[in-house]
C-alpha positions in Angstrom: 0.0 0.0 0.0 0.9 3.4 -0.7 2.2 5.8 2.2 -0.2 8.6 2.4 2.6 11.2 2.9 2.1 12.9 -0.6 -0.3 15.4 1.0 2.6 16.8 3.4 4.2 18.1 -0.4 1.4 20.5 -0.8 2.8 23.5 1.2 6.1 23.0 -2.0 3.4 23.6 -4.6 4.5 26.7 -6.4 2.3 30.4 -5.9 -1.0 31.0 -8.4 -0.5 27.4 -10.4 -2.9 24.7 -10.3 -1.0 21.5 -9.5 -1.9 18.1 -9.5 0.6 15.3 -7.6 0.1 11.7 -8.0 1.9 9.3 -6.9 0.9 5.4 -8.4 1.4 2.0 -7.9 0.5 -0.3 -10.7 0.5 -4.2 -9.8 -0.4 -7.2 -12.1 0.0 -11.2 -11.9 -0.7 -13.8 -15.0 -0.5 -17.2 -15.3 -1.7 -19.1 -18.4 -1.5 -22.9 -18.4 -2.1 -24.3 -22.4 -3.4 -28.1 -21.9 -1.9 -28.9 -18.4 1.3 -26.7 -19.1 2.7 -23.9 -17.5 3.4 -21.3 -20.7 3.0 -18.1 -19.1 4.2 -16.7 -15.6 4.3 -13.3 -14.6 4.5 -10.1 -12.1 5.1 -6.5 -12.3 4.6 -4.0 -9.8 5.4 -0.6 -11.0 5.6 2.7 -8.4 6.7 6.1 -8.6 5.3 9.8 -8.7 4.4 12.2 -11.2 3.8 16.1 -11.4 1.5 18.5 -13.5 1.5 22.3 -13.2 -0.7 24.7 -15.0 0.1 28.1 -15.5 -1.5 30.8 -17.9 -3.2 27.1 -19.7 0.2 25.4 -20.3 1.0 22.6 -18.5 4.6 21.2 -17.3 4.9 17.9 -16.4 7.2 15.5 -15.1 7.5 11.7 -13.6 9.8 9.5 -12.4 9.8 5.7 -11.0 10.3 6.6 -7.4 8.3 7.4 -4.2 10.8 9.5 -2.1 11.5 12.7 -0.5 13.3 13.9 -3.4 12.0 12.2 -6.2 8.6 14.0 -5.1 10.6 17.4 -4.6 12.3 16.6 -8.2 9.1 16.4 -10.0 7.6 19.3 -8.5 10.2 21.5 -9.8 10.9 20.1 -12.9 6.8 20.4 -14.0 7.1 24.0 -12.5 10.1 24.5 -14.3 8.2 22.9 -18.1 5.3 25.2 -17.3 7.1 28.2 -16.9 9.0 28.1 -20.0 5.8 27.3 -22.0 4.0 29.9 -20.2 6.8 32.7 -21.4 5.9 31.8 -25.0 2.3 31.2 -24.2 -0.3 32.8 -27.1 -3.1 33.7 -26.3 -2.5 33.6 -22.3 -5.6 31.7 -20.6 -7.0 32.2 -17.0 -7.3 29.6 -14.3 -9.8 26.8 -14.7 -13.4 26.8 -12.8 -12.8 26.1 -9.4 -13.5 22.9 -8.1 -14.9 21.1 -4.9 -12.5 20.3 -2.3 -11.9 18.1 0.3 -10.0 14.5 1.3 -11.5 11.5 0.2 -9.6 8.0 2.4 -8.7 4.6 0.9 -11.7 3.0 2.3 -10.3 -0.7 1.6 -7.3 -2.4 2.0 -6.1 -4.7 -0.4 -3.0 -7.1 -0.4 -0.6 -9.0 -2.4 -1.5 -12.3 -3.1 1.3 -15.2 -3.6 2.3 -16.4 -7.5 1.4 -19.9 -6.4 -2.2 -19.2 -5.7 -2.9 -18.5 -9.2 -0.8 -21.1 -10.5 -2.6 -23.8 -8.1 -6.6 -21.8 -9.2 -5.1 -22.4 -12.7 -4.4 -26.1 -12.0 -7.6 -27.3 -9.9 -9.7 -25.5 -12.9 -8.2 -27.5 -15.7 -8.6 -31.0 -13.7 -11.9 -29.8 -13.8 -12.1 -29.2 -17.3 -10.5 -32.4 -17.7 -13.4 -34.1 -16.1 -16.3 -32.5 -16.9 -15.7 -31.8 -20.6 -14.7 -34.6 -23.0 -14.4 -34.3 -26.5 -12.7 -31.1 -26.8 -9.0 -30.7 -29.0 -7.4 -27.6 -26.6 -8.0 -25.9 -23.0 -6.5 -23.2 -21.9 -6.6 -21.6 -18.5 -5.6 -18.2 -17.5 -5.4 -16.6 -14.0 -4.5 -12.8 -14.1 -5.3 -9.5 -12.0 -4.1 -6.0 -11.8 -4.3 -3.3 -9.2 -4.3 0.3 -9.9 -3.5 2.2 -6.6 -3.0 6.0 -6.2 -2.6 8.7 -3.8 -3.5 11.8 -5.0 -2.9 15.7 -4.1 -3.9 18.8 -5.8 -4.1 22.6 -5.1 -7.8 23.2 -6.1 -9.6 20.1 -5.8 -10.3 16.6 -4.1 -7.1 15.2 -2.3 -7.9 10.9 -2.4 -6.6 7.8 -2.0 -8.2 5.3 -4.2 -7.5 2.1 -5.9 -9.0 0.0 -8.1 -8.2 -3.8 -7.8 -9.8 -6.4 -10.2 -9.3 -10.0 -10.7 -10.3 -12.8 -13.5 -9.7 -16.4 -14.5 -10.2 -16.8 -18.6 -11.7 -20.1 -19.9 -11.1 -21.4 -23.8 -11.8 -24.1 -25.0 -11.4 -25.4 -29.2 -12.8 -28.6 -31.3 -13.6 -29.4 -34.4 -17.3 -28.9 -35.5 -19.2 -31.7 -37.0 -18.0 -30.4 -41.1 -14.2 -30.3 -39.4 -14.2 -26.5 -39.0 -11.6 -25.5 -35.9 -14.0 -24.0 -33.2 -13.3 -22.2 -30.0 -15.2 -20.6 -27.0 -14.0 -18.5 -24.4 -15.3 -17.0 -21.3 -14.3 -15.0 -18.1 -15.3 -15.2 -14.4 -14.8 -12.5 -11.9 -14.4 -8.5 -11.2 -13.6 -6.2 -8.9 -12.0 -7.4 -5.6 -8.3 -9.0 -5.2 -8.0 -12.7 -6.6 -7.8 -14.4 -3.2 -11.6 -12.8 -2.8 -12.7 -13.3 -5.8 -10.9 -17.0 -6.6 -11.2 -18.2 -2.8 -13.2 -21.0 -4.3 -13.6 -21.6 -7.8 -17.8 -22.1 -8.2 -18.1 -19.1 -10.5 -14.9 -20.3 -12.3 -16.6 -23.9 -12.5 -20.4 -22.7 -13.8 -17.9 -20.6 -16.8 -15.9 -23.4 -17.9 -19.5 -25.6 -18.1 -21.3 -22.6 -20.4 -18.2 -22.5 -22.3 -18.4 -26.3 -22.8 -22.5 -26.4 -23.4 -21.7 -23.5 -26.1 -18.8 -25.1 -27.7 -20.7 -28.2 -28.2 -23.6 -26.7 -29.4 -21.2 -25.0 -32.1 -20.2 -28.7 -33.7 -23.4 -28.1 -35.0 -22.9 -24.5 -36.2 -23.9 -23.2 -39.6 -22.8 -19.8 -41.4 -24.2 -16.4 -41.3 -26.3 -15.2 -44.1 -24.8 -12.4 -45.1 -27.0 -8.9 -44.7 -28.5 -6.4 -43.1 -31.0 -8.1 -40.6 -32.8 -8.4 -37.0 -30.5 -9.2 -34.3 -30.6 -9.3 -30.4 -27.4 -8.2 -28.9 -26.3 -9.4 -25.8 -26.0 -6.9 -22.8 -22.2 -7.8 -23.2 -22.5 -6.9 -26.8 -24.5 -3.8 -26.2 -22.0 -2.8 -23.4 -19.3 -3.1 -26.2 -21.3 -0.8 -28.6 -22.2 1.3 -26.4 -17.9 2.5 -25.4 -16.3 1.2 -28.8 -19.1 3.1 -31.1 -20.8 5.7 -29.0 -18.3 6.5 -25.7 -15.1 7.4 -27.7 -17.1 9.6 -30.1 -18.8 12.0 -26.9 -15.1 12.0 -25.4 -14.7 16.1 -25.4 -10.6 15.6 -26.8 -12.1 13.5 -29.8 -15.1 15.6 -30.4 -12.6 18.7 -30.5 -10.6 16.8 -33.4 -14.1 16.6 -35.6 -15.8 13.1 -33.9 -19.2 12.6 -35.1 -21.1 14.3 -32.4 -19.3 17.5 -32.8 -22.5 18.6 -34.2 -25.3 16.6 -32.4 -25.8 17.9 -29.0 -28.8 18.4 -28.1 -30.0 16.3 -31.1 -32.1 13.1 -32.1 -29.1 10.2 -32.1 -31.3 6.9 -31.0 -34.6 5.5 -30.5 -36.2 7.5 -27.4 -35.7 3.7 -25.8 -32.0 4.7 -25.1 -30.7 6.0 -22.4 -27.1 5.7 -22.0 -25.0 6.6 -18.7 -21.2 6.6 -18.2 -21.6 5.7 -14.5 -18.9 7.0 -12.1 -18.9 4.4 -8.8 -22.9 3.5 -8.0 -25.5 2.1 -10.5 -28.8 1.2 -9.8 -28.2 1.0 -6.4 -25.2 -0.7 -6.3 -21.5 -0.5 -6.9 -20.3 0.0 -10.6 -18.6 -2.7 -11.6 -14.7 -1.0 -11.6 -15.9 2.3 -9.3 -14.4 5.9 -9.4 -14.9 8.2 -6.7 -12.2 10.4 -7.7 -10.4 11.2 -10.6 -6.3 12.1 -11.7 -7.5 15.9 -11.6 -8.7 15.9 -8.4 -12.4 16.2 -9.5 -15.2 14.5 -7.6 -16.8 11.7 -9.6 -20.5 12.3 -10.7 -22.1 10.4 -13.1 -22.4 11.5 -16.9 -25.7 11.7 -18.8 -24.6 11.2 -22.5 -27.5 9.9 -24.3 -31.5 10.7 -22.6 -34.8 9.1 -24.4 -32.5 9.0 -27.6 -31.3 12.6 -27.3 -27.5 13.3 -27.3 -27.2 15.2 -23.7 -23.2 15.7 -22.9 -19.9 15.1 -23.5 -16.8 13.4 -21.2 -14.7 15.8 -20.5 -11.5 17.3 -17.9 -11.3 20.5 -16.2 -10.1 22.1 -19.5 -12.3 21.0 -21.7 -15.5 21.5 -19.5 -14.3 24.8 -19.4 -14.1 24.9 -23.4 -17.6 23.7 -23.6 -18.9 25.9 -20.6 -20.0 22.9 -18.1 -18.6 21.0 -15.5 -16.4 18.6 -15.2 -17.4 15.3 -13.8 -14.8 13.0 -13.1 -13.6 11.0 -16.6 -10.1 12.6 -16.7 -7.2 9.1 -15.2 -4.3 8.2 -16.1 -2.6 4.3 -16.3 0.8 5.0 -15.7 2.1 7.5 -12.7 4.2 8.3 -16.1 1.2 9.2 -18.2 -0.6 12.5 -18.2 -4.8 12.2 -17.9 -6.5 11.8 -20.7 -10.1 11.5 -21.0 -11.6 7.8 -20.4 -14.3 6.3 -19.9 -15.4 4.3 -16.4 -18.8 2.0 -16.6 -20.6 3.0 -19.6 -23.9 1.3 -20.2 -27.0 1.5 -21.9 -30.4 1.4 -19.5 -32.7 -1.6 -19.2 -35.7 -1.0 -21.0 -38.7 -2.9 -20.1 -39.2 -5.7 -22.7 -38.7 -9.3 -21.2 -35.6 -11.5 -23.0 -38.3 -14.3 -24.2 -40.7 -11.8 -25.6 -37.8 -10.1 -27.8 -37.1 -13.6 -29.4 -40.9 -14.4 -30.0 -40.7 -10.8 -31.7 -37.8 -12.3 -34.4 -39.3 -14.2 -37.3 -36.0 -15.0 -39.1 -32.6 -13.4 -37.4 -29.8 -14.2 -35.1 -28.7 -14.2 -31.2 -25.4 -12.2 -31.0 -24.2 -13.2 -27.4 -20.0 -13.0 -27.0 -17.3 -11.0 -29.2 -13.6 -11.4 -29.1 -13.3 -7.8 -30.2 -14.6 -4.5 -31.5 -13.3 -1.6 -33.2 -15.3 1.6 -34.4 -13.8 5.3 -35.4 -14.4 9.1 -34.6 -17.7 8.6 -37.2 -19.2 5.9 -35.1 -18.7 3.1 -37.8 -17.8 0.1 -35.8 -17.0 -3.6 -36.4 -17.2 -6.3 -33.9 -16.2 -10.3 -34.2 -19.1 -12.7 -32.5 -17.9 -15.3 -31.3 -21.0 -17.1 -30.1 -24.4 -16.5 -31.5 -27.7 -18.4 -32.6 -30.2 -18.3 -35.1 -33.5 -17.0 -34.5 -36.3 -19.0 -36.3 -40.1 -18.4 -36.1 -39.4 -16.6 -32.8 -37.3 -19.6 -31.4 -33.6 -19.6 -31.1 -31.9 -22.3 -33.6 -29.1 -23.6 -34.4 -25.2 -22.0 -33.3 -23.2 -20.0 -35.5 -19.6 -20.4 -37.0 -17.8 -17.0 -36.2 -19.2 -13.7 -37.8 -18.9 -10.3 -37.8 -21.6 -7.4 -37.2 -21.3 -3.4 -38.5 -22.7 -0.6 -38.8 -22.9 3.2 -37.8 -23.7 3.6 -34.1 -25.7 6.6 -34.2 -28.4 5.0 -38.0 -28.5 1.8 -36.0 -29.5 3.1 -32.0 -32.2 5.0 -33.9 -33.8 1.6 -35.0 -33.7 0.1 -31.7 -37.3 -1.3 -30.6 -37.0 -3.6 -27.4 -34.6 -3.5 -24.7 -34.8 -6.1 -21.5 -35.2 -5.5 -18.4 -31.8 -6.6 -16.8 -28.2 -5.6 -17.5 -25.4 -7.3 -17.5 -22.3 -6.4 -16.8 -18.7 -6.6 -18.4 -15.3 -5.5 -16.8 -12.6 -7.6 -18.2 -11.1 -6.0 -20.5 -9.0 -2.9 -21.6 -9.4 0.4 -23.1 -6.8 1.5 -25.9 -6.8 5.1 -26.0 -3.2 5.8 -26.2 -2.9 4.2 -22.7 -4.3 0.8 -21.2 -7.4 2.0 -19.1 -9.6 -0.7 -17.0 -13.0 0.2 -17.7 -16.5 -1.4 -17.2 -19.1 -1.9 -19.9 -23.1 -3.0 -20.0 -26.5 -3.0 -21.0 -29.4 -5.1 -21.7 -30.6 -7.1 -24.7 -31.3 -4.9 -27.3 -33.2 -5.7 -30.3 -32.0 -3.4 -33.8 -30.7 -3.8 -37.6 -27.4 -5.1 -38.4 -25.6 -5.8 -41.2 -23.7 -9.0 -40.8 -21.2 -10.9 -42.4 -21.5 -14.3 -44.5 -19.6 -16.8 -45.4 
């Protein structure tokens, strides 16, 4: 754990600049065995302290990999330092940001390091049981991994905090041949937030994974192609979660709107079906934790949660103190870094789209002749919300029934054409947190919604 000294540096922070002091530990542990064998073993635990000072709207920044006396001294005068050499060549010269909340938010948890060997031993006792439980398949693969973002934060004009975000997993895939010899594979993912020994004490969530991964691989011996076009699909609330930051979150991100995103021109505008509601959640949702919760972010801001999309109509942007101040609103808590190297940028934190109040099995009675998208392997979209996502695992839809399993496929579009055509959303949301945001840095991030029924186009064979 981080030593909470940080805030004792304040009274060093340099006359009429807004300053912002973190200092960061980042922590993560893998182990991947590939059909009983130990291929991949590792730690990392990165610490150290970084600076950023704003004067006249430049900023100087500087980091370095220690948490010291006077490595924190060091960086506080070499970011003073940056910012008043920009600052004498600074055109037009800008005034302070809006002033912000203060006050101290305390680590509330505690959270330790757990040994290598547990993971290596979680990895083990869950491939004996995919040993046992699932015959007939040609590969398994278990991985065990977790990573811990921890920082203490101090800063002249806003929240002072100590927070950290700890999140654990344990990846099940699994491969075979389908019944016309086509090389299939299914993956899955148990856990969340919470260390590994809490999450991975026993392995019963790990266990029910590894049998849906089996019951949907074997179901896909079976699978047929994809007719290729545009047609009526059900999304998963994992799928919908994906849409919802890959297509729709990066393009309301005030940096990216700034540099001509899509919805540089939509505020206040018609973008989906007044179904949709969409919410980039900052630590509570519908009464109950987010899934990876911020309370306060690198800027010292106090986390709120952002309205972007309300009965279809776009609402806000993300932004940091600088750009709220651009766009004349407030800021509201979506400006973290990865790194105690890195700068903040603007990221998302649990972005989802609302349950509506359709029920899962009247959707598929709706479908006469479509498909069940349910798991992807990845997604990409661009600053005009066209997006691409691989499914993984999906089923036809026949005369309101779901039918047979699906070889691999992909589905497009353009985020904004296709949320307008949404008709049915359910009435539960699930909940993604696994993965990784690319936006110049690694960012953990949450991701949900519910089933939502829409037109696709989808790929063929």
């Amino acid at each position: 754990m981080l030593e909470e000294t940080l805030y004792y540096y304040k009274q060093y922070f340099a006359d009429g600049a807004e300053t912002e002091l973190r200092a960061q530990r980042n922590e993560a542990r893998r182990a991947t065995f590939l059909c009983g064998q130990l291929v991949a073993n590792s730690s990392s635990d990165y610490t150290g302290v970084s600076a950023r000072v704003r004067k006249k709207g430049v900023s100087g920044f500087s980091s370095t990999g220690e948490y010291t006396d006077a490595s924190v001294r060091r960086v506080l005068e070499e970011a003073t330092s940056n910012a008043e050499l920009l600052e004498r060549h600074a055109k037009p010269i800008k005034g302070r940001l809006s002033d912000l909340a203060k006050g101290l938010r305390p680590m509330t948890e505690s959270v330790g390091s757990v040994p290598q060997k547990q993971y290596l031993d979680a990895c083990r006792a869950l491939d004996q049981y995919v040993i046992d439980h699932c015959p007939g398949i040609t590969s398994r693969t278990i991985v065990a991994t977790s990573d811990t973002v921890e920082k203490v934060i101090a800063t002249s004009d806003g929240y002072d905090a100590h927070v950290i975000i700890p999140r654990s997993y344990m990846y099940v895939i699994m491969a075979a041949e389908s019944n016309d010899g086509v090389p299939i594979e299914v993956f899955n993912v148990a856990g969340g937030y919470g260390s590994f020994d809490l999450n991975f004490n026993f392995l019963d969530e790990a266990k029910k994974v590894a049998d849906k991964v089996y019951d949907d691989l074997m179901k896909k011996k079976e699978a047929v192609y994809t007719e290729a076009g545009v047609k009526t699909c059900i999304l998963s609330g994992a799928l919908a979660g994906m849409l919802a930051h890959e297509a729709v979150g990066h393009t309301v991100e005030a940096d990216l709107v700034l540099g001509g995103s899509v919805a540089a021109h939509l505020m206040d505008q018609q973008v989906a079906s007044e179904r949709v509601t969409m919410v980039d959640f900052a630590h509570s949702a519908f009464g109950e934790p987010a899934p990876l919760p911020v309370y306060v972010d690198d800027e010292g801001v106090l986390a709120e949660d952002a309205i972007l999309i309300e009965n279809g109509i776009l609402r806000s942007y993300m932004h940091n103190r600088e750009t709220a101040d651009h766009f004349g609103t407030k800021s509201l808590g979506n400006a973290r870094a990865w790194m105690y190297s890195d700068e903040p940028l603007i990221r998302m934190r649990n972005t989802a789209i609302l349950p509506g109040k359709d029920t899962f099995s009247d959707m598929i009675a709706s479908v006469d002749d479509g498909y069940y998208f349910v798991e992807t392997n990845n997604g990409q979209a661009d600053s005009t919300g066209e997006f691409m996502f691989g499914v993984t695992v999906g089923y036809e839809i026949k005369q309101g029934k779901l039918g047979r399993a699906l070889y691999d496929t992909t589905i497009s579009g353009l985020a904004f054409e296709m949320l307008k055509g949404v008709d049915m959303l359910s009435d539960e949301i699930e909940w993604v947190s696994s993965g990784f945001c690319g936006k110049k840095q690694p960012m953990p991030v949450g991701i949900g919604g519910p089933h939502v029924r829409c037109e696709l186009t989808v790929g063929g064979r």
